[in-house]
C-alpha angles and dihedrals in degrees: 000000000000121000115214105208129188139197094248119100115235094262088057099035086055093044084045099047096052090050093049098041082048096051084049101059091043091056106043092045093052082055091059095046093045086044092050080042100060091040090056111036131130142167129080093290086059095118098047092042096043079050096050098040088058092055090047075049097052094041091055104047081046093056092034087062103044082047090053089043093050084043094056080035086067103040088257115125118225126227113210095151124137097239090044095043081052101049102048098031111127088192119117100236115222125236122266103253143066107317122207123243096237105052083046082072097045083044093053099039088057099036092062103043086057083053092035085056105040079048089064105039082051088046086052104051082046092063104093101016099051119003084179095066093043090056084053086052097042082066106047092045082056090050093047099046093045084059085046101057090043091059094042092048085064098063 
């Protein structure tokens, strides 16, 4: 069987590793919720939001990818498995049901500053092991807090 290998040495990798498989559970699982979101919400600002929702969607799958990608660059295997996402997913899940317009943004504003936070804690333990991830991780965290400031904007 093939062995990945990366540059990094095992502290790093370890350090790394942790920051990359964190920022993927975060964003696939913010794909899910935006996803559950646009297929359930209601209330006069329903078009803008279910399109808005698709874009956070889109945003999230693009950056869980490159994430997973950085993570197999570096010998570290990546977990995006359903049973693993739910387990270590830090993302309030909303209710199944219709879900008001209105608490989808209070949803979303406060989904993403829990994923805005945990980013930049990831973005500060990448500084010295691997300036390249934290680069990664610079620009989701610009993605994600663009997205931020739109849904908060619409309180």
């Amino acid at each position: 069987m093939a062995q990945i290998t990366g540059p990094l040495s095992d502290d790093a990798k370890k350090v790394v590793g942790e920051a990359l498989q964190g920022a993927l559970v975060d964003l696939i699982d913010l794909s899910l919720v935006a996803k559950q979101a646009h297929w359930n919400v209601v209330g006069p600002h329903f078009r803008p939001l279910h399109l808005q929702l698709d874009e956070l969607v889109d945003i999230a799958r693009e950056h869980a990818d490159t994430v997973a990608e950085r993570a197999v660059a570096l010998g570290v295997n990546p977990d995006g498995r359903a049973a693993s996402v739910a387990s270590a997913s830090k993302l309030t899940q909303p209710d199944r049901a219709w879900i008001e317009d209105g608490k989808v943004v209070a949803l979303f504003t406060d989904l993403l500053e829990g994923v805005i936070a945990r980013m930049r804690e990831r973005i500060a333990v990448t500084d010295e092991p691997d300036p390249v991830t934290q680069d990664l991780l610079i620009a989701v965290a610009q993605d994600v807090e663009k997205q931020h400031w739109m849904f908060q904007a619409q309180r």
